[in-house]
DRENTORKOL-3810 file (N, C-alpha, C; in nm, 4 decimals):
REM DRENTORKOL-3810
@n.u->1.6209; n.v->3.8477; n.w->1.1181; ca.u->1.6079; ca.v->3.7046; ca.w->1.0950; c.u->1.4987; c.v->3.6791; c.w->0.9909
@n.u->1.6014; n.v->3.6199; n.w->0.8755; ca.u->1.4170; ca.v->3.5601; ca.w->0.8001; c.u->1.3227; c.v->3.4710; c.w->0.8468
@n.u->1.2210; n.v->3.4180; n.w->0.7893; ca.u->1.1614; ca.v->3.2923; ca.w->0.8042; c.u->1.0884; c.v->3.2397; c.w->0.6954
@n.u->1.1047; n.v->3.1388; n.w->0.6699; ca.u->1.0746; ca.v->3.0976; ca.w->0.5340; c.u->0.9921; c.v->2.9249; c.w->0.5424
@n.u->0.8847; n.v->2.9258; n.w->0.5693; ca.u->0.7746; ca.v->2.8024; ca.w->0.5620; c.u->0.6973; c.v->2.7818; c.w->0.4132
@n.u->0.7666; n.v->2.6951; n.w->0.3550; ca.u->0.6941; ca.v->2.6283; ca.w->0.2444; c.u->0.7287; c.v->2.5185; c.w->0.2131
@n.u->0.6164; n.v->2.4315; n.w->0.1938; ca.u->0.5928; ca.v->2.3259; ca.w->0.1999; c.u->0.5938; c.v->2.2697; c.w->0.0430
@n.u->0.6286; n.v->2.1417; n.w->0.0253; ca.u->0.6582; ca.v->2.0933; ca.w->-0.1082; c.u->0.6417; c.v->1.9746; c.w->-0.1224
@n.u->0.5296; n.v->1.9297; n.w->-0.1680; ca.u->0.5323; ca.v->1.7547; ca.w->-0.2447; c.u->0.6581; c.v->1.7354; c.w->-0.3696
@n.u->0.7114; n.v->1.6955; n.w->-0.3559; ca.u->0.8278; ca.v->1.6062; ca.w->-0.4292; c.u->0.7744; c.v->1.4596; c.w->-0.4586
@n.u->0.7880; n.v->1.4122; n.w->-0.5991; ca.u->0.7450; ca.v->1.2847; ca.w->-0.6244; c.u->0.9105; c.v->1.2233; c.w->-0.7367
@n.u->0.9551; n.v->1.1641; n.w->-0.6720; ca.u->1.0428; ca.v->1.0383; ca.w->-0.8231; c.u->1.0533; c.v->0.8958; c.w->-0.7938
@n.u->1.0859; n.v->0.9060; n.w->-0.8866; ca.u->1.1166; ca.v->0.7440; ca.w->-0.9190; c.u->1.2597; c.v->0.7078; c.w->-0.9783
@n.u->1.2477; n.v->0.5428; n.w->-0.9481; ca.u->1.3750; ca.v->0.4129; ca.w->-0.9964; c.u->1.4030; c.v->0.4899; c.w->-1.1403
@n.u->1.5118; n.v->0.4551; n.w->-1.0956; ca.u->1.5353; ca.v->0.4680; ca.w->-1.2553; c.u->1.4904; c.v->0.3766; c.w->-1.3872
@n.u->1.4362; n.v->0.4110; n.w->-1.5367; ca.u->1.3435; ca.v->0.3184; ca.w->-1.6030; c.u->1.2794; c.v->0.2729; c.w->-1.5409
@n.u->1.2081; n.v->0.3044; n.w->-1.4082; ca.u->1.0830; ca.v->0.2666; ca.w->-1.3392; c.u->1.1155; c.v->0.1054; c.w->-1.2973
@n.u->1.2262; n.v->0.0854; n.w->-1.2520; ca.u->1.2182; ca.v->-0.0408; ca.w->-1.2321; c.u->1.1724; c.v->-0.0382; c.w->-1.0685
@n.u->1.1057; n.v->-0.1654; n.w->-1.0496; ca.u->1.0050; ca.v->-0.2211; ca.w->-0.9542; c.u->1.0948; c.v->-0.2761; c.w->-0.8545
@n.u->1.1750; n.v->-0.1926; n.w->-0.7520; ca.u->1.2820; ca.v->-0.2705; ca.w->-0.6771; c.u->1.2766; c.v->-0.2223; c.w->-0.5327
@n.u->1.1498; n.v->-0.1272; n.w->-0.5270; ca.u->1.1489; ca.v->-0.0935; ca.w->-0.3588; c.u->1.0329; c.v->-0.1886; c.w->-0.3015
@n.u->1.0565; n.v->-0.2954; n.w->-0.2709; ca.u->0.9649; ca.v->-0.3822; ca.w->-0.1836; c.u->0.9485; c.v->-0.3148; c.w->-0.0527
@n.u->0.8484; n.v->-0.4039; n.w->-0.0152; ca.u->0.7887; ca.v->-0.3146; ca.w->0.1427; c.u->0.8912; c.v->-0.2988; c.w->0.1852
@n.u->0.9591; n.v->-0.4070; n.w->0.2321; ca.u->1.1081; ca.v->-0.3797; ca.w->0.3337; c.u->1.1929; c.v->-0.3062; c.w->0.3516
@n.u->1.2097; n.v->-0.2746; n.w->0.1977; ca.u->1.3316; ca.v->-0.2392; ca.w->0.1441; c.u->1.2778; c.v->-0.0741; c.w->0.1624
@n.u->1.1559; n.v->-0.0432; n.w->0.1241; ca.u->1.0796; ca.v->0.0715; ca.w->0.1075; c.u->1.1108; c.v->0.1633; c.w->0.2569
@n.u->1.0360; n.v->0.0639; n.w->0.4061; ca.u->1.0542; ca.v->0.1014; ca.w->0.4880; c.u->1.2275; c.v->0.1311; c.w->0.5502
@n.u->1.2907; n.v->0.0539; n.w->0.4991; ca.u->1.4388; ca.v->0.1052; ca.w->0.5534; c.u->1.5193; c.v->0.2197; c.w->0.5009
@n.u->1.4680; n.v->0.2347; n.w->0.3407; ca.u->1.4853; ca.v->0.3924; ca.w->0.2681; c.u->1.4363; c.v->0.4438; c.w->0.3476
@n.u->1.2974; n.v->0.4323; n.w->0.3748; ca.u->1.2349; ca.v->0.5678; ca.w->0.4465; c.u->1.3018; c.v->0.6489; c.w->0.5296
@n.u->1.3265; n.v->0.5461; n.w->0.6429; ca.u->1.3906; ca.v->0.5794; ca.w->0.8049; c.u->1.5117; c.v->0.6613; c.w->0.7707
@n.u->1.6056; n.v->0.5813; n.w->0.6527; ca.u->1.7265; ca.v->0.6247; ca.w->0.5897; c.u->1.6676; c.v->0.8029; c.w->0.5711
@n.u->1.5946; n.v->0.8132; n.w->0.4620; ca.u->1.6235; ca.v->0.9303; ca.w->0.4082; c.u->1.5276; c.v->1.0227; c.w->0.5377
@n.u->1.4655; n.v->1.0164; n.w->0.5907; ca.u->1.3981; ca.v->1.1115; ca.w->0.7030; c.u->1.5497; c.v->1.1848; c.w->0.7901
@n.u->1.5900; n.v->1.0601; n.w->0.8478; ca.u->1.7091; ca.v->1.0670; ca.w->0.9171; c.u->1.8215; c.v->1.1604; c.w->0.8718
@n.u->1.8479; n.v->1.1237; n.w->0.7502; ca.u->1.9774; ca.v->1.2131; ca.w->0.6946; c.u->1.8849; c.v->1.3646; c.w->0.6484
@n.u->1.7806; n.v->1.3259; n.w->0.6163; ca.u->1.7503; ca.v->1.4934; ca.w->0.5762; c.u->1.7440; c.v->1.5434; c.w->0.7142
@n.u->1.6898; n.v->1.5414; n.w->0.8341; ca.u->1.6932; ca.v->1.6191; ca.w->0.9657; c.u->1.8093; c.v->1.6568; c.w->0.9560
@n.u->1.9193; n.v->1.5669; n.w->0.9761; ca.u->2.0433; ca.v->1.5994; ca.w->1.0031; c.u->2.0934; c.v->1.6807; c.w->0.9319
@n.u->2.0781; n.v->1.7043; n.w->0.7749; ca.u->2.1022; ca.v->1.8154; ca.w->0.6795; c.u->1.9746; c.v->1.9287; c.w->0.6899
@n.u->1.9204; n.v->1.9165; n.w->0.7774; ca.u->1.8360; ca.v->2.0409; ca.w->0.8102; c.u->1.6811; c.v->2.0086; c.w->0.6916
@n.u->1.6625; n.v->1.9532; n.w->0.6489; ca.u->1.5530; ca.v->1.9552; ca.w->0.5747; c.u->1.4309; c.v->1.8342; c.w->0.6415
@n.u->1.3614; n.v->1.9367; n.w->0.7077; ca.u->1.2345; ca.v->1.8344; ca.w->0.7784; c.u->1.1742; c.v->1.7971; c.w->0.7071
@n.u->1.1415; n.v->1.6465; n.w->0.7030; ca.u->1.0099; ca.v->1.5849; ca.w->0.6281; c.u->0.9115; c.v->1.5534; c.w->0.7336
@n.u->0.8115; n.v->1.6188; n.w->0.6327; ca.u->0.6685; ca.v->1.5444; ca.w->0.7403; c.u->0.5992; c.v->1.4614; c.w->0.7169
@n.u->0.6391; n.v->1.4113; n.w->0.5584; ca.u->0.5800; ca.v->1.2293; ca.w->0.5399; c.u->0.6109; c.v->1.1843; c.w->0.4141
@n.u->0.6662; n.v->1.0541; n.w->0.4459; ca.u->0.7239; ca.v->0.9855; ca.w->0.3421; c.u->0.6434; c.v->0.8522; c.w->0.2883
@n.u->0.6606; n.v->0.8264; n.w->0.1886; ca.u->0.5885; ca.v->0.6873; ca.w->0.1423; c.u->0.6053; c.v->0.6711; c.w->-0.0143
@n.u->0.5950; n.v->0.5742; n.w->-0.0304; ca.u->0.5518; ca.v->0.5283; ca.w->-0.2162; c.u->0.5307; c.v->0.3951; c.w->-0.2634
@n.u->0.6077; n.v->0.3328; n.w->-0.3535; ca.u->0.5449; ca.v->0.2030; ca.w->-0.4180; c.u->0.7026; c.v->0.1416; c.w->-0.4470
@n.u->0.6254; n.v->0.0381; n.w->-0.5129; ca.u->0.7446; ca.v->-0.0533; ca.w->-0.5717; c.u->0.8514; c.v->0.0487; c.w->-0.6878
@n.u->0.8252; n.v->0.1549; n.w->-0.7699; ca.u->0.9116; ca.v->0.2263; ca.w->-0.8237; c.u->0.9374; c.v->0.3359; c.w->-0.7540
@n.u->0.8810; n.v->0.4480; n.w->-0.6896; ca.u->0.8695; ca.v->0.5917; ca.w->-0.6676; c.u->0.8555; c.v->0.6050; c.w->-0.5365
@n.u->0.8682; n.v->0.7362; n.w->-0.4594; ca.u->0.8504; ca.v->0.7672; ca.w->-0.3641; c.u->0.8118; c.v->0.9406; c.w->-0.3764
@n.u->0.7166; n.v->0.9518; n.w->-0.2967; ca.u->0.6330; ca.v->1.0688; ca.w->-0.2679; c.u->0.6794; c.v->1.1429; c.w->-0.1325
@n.u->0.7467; n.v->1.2166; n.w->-0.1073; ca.u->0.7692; ca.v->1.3303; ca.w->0.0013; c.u->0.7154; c.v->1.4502; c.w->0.0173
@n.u->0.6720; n.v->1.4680; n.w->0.1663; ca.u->0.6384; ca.v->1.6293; ca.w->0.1357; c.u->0.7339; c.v->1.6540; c.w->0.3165
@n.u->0.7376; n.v->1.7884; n.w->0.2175; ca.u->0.8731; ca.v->1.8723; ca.w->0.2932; c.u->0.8819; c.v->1.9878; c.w->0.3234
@n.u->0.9194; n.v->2.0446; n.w->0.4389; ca.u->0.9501; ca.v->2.2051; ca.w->0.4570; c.u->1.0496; c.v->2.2914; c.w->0.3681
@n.u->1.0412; n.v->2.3558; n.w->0.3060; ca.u->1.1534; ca.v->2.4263; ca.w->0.2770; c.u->1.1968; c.v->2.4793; c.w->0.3444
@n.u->1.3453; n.v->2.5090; n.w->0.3999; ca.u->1.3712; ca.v->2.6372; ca.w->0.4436; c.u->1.5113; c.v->2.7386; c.w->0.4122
@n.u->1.5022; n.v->2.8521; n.w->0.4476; ca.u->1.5988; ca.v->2.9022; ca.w->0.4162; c.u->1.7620; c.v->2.8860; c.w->0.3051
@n.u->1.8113; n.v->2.7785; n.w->0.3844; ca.u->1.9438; ca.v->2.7320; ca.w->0.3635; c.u->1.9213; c.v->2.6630; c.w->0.2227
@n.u->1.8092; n.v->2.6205; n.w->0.1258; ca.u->1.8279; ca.v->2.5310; ca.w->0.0061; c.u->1.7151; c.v->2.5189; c.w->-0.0611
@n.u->1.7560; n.v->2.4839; n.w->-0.1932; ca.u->1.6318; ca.v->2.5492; ca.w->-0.3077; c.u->1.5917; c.v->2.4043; c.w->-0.2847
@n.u->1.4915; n.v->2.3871; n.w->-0.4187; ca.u->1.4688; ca.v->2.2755; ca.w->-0.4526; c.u->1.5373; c.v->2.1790; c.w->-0.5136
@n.u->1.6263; n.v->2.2449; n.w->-0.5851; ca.u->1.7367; ca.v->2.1151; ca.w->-0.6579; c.u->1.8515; c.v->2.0807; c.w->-0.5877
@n.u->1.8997; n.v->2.1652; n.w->-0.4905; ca.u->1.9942; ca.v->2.1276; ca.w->-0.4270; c.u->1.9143; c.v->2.0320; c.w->-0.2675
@n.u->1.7765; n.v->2.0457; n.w->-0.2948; ca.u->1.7697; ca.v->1.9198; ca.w->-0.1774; c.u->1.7033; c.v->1.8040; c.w->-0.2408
@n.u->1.6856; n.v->1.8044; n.w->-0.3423; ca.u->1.6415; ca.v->1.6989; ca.w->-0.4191; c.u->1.7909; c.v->1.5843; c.w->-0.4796
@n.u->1.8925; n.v->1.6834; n.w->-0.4438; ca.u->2.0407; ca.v->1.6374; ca.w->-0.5154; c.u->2.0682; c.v->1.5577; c.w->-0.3570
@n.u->2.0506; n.v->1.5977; n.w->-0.2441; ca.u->2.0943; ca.v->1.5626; ca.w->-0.1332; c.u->1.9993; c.v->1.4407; c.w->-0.0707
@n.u->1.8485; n.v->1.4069; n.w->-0.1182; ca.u->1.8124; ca.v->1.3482; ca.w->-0.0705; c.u->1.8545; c.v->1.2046; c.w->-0.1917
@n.u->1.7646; n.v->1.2132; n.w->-0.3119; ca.u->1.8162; ca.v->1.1285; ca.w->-0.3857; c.u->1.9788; c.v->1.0535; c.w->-0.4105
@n.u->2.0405; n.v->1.1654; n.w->-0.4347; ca.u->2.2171; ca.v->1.0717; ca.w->-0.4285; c.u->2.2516; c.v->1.0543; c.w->-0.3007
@n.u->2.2518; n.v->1.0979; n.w->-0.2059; ca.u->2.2592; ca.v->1.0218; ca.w->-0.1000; c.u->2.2092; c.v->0.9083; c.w->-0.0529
@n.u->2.0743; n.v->0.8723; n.w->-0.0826; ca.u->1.9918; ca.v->0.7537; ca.w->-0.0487; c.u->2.0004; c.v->0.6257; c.w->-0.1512
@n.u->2.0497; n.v->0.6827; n.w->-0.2596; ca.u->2.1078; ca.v->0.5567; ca.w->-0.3401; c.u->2.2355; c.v->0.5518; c.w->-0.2981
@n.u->2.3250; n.v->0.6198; n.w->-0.2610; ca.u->2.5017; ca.v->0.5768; ca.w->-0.2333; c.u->2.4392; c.v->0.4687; c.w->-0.1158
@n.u->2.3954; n.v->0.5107; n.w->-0.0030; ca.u->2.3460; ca.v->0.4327; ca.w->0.1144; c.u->2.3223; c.v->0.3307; c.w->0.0773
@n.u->2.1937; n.v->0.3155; n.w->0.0332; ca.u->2.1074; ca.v->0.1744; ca.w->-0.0085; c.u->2.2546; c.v->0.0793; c.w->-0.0783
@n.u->2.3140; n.v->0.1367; n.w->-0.1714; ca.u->2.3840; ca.v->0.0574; ca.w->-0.2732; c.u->2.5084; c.v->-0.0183; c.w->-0.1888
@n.u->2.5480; n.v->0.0647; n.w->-0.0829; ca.u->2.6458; ca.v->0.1049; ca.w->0.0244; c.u->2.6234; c.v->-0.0464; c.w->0.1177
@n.u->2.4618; n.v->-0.0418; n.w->0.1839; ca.u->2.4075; ca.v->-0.1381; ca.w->0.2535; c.u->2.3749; c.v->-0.2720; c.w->0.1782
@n.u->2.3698; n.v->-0.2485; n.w->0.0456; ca.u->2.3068; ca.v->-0.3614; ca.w->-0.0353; c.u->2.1792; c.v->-0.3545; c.w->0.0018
@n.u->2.1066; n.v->-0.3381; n.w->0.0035; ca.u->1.9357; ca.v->-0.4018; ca.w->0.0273; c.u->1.8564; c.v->-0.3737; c.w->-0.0484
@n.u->1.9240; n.v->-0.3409; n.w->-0.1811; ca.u->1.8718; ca.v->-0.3452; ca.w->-0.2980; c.u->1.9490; c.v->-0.4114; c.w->-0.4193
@n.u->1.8538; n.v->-0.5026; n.w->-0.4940; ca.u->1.9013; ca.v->-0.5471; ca.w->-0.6463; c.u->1.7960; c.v->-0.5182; c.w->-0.7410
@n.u->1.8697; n.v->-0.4734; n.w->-0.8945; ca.u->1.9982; ca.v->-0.4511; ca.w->-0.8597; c.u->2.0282; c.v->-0.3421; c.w->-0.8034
@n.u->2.1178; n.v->-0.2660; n.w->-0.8044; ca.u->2.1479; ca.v->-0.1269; ca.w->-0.7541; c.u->2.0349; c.v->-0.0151; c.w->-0.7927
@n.u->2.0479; n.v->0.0315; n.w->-0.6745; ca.u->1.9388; ca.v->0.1537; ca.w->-0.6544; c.u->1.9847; c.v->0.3130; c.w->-0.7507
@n.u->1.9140; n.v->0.3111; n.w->-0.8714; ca.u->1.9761; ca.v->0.4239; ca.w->-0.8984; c.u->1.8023; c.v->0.5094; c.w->-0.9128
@n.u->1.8021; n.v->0.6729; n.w->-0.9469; ca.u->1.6939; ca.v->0.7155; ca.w->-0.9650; c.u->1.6838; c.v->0.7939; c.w->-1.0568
@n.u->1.5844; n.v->0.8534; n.w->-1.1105; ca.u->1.5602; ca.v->0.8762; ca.w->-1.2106; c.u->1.5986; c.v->1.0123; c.w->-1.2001
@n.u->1.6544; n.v->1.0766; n.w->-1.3404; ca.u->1.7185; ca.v->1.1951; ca.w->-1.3073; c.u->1.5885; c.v->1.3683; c.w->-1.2948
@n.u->1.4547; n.v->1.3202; n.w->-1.3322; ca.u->1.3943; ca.v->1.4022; ca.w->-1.3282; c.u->1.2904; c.v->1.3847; c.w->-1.1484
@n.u->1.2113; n.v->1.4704; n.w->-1.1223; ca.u->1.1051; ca.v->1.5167; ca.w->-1.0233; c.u->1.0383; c.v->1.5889; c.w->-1.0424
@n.u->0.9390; n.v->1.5277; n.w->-0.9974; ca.u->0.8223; ca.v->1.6694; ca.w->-0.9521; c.u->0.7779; c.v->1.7789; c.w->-0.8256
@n.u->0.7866; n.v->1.8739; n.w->-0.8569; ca.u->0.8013; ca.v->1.9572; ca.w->-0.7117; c.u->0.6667; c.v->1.9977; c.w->-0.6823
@n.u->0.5885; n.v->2.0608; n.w->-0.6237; ca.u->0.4706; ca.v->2.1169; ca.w->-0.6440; c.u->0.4542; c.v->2.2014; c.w->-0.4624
@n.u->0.4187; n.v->2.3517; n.w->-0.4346; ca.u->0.3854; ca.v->2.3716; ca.w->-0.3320; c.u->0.2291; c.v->2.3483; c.w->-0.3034
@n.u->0.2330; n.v->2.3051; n.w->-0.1639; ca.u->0.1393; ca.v->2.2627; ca.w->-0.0448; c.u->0.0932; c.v->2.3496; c.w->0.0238
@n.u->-0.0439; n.v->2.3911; n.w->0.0337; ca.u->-0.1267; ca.v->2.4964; ca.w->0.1209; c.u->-0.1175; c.v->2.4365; c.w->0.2727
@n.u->-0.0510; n.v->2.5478; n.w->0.3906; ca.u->-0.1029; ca.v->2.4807; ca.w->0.5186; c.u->-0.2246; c.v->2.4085; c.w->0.5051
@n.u->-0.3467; n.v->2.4525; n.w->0.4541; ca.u->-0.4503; ca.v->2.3728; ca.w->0.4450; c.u->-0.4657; c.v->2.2150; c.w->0.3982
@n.u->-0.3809; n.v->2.1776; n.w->0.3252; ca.u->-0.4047; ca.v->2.1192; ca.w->0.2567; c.u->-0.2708; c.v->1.9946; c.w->0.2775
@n.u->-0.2494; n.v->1.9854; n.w->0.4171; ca.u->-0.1335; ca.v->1.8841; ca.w->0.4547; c.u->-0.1989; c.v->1.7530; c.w->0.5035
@n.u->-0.2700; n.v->1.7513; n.w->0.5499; ca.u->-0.4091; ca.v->1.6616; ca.w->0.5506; c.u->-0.4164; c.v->1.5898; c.w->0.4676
@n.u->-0.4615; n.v->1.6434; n.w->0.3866; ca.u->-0.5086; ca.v->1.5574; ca.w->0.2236; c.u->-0.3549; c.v->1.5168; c.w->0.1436
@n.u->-0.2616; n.v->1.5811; n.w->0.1641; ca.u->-0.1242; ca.v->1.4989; ca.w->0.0855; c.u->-0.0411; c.v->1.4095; c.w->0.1665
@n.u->-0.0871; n.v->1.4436; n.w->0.2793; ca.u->-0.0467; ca.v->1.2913; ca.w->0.4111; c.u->-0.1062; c.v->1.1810; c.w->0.3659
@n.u->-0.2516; n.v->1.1859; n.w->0.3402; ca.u->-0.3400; ca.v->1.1109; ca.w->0.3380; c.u->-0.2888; c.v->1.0373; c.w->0.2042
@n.u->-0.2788; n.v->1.1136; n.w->0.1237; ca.u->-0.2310; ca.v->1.0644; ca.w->-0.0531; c.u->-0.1266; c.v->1.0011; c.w->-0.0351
@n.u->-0.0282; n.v->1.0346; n.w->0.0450; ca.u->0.1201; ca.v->0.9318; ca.w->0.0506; c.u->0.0972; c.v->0.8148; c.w->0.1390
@n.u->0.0200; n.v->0.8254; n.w->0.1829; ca.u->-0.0037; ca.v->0.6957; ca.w->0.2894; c.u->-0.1219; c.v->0.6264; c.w->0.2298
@n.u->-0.1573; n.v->0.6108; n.w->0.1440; ca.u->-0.2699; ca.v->0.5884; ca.w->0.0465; c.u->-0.1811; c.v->0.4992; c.w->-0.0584
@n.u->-0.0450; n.v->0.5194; n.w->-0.1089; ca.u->0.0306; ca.v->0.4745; ca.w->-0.2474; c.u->-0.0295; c.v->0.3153; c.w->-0.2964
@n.u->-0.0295; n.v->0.2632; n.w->-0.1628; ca.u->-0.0730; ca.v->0.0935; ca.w->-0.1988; c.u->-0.2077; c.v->0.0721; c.w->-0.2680
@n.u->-0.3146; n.v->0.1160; n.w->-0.2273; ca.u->-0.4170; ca.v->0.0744; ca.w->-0.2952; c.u->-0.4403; c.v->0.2138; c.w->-0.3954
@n.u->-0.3885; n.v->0.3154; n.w->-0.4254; ca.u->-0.3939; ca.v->0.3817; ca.w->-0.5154; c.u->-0.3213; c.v->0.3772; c.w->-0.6801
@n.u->-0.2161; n.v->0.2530; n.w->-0.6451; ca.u->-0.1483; ca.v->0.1911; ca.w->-0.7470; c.u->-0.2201; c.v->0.0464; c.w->-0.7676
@n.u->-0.3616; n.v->0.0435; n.w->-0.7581; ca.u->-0.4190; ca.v->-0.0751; ca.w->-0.8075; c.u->-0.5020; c.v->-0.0254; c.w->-0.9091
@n.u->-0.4855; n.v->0.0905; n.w->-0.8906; ca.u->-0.5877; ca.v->0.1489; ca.w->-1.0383; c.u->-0.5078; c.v->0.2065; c.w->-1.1577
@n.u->-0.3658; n.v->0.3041; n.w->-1.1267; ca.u->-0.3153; ca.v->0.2935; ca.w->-1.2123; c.u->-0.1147; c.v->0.3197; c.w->-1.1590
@n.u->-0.0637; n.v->0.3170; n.w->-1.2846; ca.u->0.0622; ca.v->0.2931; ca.w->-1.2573; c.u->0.0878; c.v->0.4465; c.w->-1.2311
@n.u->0.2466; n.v->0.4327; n.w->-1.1746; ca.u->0.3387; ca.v->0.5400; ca.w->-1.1395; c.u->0.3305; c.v->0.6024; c.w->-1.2767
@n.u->0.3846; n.v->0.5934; n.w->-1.4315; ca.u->0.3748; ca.v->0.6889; ca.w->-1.5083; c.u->0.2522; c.v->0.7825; c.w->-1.5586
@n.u->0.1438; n.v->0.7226; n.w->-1.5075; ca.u->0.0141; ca.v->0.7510; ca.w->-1.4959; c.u->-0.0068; c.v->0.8976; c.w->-1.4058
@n.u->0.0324; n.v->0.8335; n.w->-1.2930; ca.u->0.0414; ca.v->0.9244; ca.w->-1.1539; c.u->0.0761; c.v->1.0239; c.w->-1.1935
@n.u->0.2504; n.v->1.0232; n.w->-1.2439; ca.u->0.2837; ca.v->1.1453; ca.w->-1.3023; c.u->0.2946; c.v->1.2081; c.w->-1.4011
@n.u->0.1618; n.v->1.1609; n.w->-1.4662; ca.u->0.1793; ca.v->1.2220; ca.w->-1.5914; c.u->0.0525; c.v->1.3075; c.w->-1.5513
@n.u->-0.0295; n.v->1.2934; n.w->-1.4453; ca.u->-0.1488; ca.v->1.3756; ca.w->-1.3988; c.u->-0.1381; c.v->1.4502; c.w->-1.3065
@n.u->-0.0023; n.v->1.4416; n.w->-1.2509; ca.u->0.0588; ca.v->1.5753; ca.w->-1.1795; c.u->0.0894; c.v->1.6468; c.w->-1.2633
@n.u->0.1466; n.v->1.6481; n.w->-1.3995; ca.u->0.2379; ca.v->1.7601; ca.w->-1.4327; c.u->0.1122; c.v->1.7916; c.w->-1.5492
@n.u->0.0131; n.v->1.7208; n.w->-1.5639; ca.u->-0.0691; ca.v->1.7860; ca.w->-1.6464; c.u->-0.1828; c.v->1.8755; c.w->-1.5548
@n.u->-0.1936; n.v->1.8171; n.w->-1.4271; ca.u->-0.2736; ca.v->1.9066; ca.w->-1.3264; c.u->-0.1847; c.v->2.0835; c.w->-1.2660
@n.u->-0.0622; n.v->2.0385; n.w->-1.3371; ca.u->-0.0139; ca.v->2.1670; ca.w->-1.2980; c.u->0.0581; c.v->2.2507; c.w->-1.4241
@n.u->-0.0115; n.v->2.1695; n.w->-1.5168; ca.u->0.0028; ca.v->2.2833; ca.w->-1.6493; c.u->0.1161; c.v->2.2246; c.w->-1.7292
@n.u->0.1992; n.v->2.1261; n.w->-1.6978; ca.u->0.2679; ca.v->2.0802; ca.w->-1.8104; c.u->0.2307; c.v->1.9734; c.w->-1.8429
@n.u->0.2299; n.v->2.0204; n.w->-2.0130; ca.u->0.2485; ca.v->1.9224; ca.w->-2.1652; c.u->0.2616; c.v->1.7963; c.w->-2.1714
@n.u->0.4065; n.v->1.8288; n.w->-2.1451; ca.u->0.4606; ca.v->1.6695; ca.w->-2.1890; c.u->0.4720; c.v->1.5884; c.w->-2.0195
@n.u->0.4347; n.v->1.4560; n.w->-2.0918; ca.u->0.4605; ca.v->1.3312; ca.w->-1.9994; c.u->0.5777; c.v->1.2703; c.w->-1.9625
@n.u->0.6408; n.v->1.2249; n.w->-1.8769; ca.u->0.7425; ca.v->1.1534; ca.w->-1.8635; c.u->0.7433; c.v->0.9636; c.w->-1.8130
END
């Protein structure tokens, strides 16, 4: 039997960053996508984000890489949303992400960061955010 524990911050966003996940709307994605990932086997251990983006961190395991659960959480959660309506206009997302692995140590502090999104987007925006992830982890270019 293998076993395979690794942990992964995942960050995307609306597509063209449009500003369409209100609190409400935010919290009913959430529940949405927690829910269907258990059920497709991919545990999340905390979800959150802002009016464009959403921040996950996640177990990997065995059964699926990173792009094939990034394909399952994202297009699924826009068919839903679009499905339910509780978004205008339609929920689409952006075709890129950021992946990054998580030290057991260090689940603490990226709980804390996703549950943080509200007053951490009073200082600067989502393209900001990620343009200091991918430069904190060695890539170039910005998106």
């Amino acid at each position: 039997m293998s076993h395979v524990r690794i942990l992964v911050h995942v960050v995307w966003g609306t597509y063209k960053h449009q500003k369409i996940l209100t609190e409400g709307i935010r919290e009913k994605l959430y529940t949405h996508i927690k829910e269907n990932a258990k059920v497709k086997g991919i545990p999340i251990i905390k979800i959150g984000g802002h009016d464009d983006h959403i921040h996950c961190l996640l177990r990997m395991e065995i059964n699926f890489d990173i792009g094939k659960i990034m394909q399952l959480i994202k297009g699924e959660s826009a068919h839903w949303a679009n499905k339910e309506g509780i978004v205008s206009p339609k929920l689409r997302w952006a075709e890129e992400f950021f992946a990054a692995s998580v030290n057991e140590s260090s689940i603490n502090k990226v709980c804390n960061y996703i549950n943080n999104q509200e007053e951490h987007h009073k200082k600067f925006s989502f393209q900001e955010e990620y343009g200091m992830f991918l430069h904190a982890h060695g890539y170039n270019n910005k998106s």
